[in-house]
C-alpha positions in Angstrom: -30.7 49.0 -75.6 -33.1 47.5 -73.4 -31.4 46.3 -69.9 -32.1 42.6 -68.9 -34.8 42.0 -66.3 -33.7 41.5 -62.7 -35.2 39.8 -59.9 -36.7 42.6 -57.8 -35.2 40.7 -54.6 -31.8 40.2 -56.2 -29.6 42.9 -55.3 -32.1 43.8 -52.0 -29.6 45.5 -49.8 -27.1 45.7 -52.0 -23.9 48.1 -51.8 -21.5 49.1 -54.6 -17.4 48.6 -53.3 -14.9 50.7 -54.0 -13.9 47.7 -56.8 -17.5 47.9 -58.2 -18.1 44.3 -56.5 -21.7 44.4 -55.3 -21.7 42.0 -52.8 -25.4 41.2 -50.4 -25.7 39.7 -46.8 -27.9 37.1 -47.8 -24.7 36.0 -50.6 -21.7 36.3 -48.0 -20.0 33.1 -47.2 -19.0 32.8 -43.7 -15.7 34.3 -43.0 -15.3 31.8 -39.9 -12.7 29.1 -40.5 -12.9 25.5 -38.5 -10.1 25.4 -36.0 -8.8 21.9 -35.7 -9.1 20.8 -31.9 -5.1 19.4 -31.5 -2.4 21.3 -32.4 0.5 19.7 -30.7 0.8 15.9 -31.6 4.2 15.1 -29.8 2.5 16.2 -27.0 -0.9 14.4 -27.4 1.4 11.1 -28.5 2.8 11.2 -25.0 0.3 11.6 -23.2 -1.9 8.7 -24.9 1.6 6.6 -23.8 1.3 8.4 -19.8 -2.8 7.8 -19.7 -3.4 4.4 -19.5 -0.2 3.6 -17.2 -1.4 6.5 -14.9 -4.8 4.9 -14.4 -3.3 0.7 -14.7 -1.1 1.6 -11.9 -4.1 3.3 -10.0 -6.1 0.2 -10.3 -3.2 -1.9 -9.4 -2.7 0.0 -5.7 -6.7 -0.7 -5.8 -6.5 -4.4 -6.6 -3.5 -4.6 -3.5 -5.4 -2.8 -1.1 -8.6 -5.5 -1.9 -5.7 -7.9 -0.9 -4.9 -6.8 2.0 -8.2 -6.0 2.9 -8.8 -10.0 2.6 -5.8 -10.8 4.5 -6.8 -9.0 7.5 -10.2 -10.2 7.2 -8.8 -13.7 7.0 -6.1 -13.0 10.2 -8.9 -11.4 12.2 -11.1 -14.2 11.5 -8.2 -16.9 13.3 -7.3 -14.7 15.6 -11.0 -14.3 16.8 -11.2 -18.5 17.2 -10.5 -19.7 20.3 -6.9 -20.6 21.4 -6.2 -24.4 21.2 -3.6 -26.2 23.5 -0.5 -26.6 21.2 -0.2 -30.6 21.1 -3.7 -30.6 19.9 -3.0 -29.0 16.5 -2.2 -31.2 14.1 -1.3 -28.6 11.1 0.9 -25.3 12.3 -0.6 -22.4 10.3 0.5 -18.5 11.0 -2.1 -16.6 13.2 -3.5 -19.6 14.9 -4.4 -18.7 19.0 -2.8 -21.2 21.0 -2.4 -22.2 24.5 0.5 -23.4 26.5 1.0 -23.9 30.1 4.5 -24.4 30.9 7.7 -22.4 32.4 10.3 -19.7 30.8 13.6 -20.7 31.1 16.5 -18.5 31.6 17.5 -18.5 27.9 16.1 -14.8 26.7 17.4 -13.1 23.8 17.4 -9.3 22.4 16.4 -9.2 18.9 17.5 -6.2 18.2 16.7 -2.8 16.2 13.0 -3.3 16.4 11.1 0.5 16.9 7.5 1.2 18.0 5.8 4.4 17.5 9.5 5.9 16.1 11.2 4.5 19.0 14.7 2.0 19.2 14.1 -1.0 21.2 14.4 -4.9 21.5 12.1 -7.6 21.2 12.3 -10.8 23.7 12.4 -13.6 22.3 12.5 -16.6 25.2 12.5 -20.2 25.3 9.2 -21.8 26.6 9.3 -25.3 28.1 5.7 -27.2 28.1 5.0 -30.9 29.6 1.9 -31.6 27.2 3.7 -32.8 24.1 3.5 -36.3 23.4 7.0 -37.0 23.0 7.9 -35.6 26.7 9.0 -32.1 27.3 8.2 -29.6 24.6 10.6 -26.1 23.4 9.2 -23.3 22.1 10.5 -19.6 21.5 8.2 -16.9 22.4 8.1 -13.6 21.5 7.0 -11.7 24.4 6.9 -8.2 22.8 8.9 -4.6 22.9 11.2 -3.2 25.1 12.7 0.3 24.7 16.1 0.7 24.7 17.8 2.9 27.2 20.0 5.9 26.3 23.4 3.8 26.6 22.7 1.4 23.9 25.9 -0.6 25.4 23.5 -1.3 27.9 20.3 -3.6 27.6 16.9 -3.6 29.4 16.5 -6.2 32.6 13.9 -8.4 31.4 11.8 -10.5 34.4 9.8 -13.4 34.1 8.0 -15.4 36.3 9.8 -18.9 37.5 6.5 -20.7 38.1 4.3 -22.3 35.8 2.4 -20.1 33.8 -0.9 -20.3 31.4 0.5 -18.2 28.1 -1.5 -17.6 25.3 -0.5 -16.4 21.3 -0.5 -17.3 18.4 1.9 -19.2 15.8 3.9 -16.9 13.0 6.8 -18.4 11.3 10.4 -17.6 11.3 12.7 -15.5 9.5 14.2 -17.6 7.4 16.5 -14.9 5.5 19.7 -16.4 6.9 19.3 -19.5 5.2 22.9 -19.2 3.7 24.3 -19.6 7.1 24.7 -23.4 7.6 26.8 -23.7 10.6 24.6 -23.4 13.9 25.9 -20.7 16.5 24.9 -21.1 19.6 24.7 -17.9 21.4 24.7 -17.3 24.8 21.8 -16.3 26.5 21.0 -12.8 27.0 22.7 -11.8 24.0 21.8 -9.4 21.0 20.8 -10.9 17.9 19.9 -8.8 14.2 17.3 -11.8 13.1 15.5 -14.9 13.5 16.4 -17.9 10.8 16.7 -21.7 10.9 20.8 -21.7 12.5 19.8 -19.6 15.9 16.4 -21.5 15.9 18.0 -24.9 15.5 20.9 -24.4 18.2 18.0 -23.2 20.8 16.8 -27.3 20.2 13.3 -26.0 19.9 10.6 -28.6 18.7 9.8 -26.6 15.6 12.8 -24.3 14.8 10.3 -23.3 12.2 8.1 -21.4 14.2 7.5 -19.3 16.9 4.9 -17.7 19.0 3.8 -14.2 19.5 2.0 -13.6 23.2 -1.4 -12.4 22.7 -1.5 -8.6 24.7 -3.8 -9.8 27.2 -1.1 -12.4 28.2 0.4 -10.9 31.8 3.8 -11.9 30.8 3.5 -10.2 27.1 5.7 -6.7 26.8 4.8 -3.9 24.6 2.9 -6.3 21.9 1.3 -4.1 19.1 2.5 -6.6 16.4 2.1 -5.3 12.7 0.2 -8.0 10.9 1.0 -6.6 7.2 3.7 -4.2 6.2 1.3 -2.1 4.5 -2.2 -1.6 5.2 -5.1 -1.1 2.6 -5.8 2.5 3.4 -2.0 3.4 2.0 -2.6 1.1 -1.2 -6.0 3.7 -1.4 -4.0 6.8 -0.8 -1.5 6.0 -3.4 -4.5 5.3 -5.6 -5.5 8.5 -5.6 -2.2 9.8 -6.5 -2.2 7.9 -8.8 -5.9 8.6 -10.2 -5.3 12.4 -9.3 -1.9 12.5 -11.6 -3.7 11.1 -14.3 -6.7 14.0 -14.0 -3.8 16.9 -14.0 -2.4 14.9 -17.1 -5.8 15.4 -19.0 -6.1 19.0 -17.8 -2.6 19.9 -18.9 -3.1 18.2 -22.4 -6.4 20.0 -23.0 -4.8 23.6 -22.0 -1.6 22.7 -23.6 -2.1 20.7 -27.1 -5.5 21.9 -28.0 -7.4 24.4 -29.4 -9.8 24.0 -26.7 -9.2 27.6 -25.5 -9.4 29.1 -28.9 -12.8 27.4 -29.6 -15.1 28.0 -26.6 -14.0 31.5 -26.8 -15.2 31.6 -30.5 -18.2 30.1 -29.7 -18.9 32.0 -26.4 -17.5 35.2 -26.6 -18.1 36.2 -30.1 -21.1 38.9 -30.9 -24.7 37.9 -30.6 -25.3 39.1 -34.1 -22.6 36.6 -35.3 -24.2 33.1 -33.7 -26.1 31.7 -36.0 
């Protein structure tokens, strides 16, 4: 019996198993199996949800920072103007410079709990009288800066002030007005403590704009301790909390590629393995 004709390349380095399987290189299939790339989808569902709100709030603390960015371009942009004399304005707005020549009166107040640089002290708030207005005599409550408080807080700081005429220069921010619940005026007496401005200790001072105040400029020579904080946050803290934010969102990737992937598993197959086995 005559054996059948075989390709003389067919069984090239061939071996015989123990089964009597002849198996040949160039026949193998791979023994390498495709590793799927996520392995944990709780995981990966949650951090899809955690992604987006991580980078939204980043670009939130980006958008408030452009804000306030604008805001002090806009105050520093008033406050560079020249100051006008007060009866010449004919619309109040906050931050405008003015100019008023005029006299304190003995009617100073301590607003109180007001802190500089960490430190407890007052702010002097004192009635301004002016002979410019149209209408006669003019009132107006000026905020002449900080004082520390001493060590006795049962004790307040002197406060002087000059009894002649005086050139004082500021500018216009409104008043508190988060007593508005309180309808019945209370007139204090002078020299007294008080927690806040509003419309009932404004109104019982008879000021001309209960409304309003000013804030001495620091160049003024009667001004205190001035240093006034123009916004309650500014833009480089909306920045830093970007980052936080932006950086939170990077450690959230990280920990989802270590954590619900196979990423590990695959760039060591691909890396590590053999040089005889990369194909």
């Amino acid at each position: 019996m005559t054996a059948p004709n075989r390709s003389p390349t067919e069984y090239d380095d061939a071996f015989v198993t123990g089964t009597g399987i002849v198996s040949t290189k160039n026949r193998e299939p791979s023994r390498e199996t495709s590793v799927a790339f996520i392995r944990n989808w709780p995981l990966t569902i949650l951090c899809l949800c955690l992604l987006p709100a991580l980078i939204v709030l980043g670009n939130w603390q980006l958008y408030r920072a452009g804000q306030k960015q604008q805001i002090l371009d806009d105050i520093d942009a008033r406050l560079a103007a020249q100051p006008k004399k007060i009866d010449q304005i004919q619309e109040l707005k906050t931050y405008i410079p003015v100019r008023l020549t005029g006299f304190y009166t003995d009617e100073f107040f301590y607003l109180d709990n007001r802190t500089r640089n960490g430190r407890v002290g007052y702010e002097i708030l004192q009635v301004f009288e002016t002979g410019n207005s149209s209408q006669g005599e003019a009132r107006w409550l000026i905020n002449r800066g900080w004082l520390p408080a001493g060590s006795d807080r049962t004790k307040v700081p002197a406060v002087a002030y000059p009894l002649a005429a005086k050139v004082i220069t500021g500018f216009l921010y409104p008043s508190i007005t988060n007593d508005q619940a309180q309808t019945r005026q209370v007139r204090l007496a002078p020299h007294s403590r008080i927690q806040q401005l509003g419309p009932s200790f404004n109104e019982s001072l008879n000021l001309n704009h209960a409304s309003w105040h000013i804030r001495l400029s620091a160049d003024s020579d009667t001004a205190f301790l001035t240093n006034w904080q123009l916004v309650n946050i500014r833009p480089q803290k909306h920045i830093a909390y970007a980052v936080q934010w932006f950086s939170m969102a990077v450690a959230l990737l990280v920990l989802w590629l270590l954590a619900a992937t196979n990423l590990k598993q695959i760039v060591r197959e691909k890396w590590f393995k053999r040089p005889s086995e990369r194909t």
